[in-house]
N, C-alpha and C positions, 0 to 999 in steps of 0.2 A: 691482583688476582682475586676470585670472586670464591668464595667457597662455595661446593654443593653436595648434600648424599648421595645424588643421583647420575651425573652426568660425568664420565672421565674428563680430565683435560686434553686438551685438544694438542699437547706434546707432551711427554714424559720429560719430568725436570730431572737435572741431575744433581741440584740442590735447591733450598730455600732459602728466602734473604728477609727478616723480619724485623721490623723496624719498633713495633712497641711488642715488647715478648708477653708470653704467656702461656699457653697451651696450645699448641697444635694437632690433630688430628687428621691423621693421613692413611693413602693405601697405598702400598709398595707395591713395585711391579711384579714382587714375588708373592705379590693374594694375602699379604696380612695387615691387618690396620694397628697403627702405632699412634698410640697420645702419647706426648712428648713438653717436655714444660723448657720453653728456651727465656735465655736473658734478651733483652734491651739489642739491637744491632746486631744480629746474629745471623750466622750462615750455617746451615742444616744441610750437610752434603747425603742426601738422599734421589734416590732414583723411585720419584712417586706419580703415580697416576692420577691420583683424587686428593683433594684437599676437602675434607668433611666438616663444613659447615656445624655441624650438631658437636655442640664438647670443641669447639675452637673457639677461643679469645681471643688470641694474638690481631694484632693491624696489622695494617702496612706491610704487607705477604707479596713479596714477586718471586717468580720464581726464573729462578736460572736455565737455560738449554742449549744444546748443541742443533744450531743451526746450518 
């Protein structure tokens, strides 16, 4: 998954799955933006809309959803 400040994603995740950790920055479906500093192979059970580009380090970002 691509980071960006501008564009929602195109589903609402219900978590994150991060393969080289680091910083994450994101928008909740509840309108607040959360940086978040995760480990190495990590799952970030969050329900997020954006993944913000600007203030994110992390790789290797996919994100989980209900299909």
């Amino acid at each position: 998954m691509t980071p960006g400040d501008v564009t929602d994603l195109t589903m609402v995740t219900i978590a994150l799955y991060v393969e080289s950790g680091c910083t994450v920055v994101i928008d909740t479906v509840a309108g607040e933006i959360r940086t978040l500093a995760l480990a190495d192979y990590s799952i970030l059970p969050a329900s997020t809309r954006r993944l913000r580009e600007k203030g994110t380090t992390a790789s290797g970002i996919h994100s989980l959803v209900l299909a």
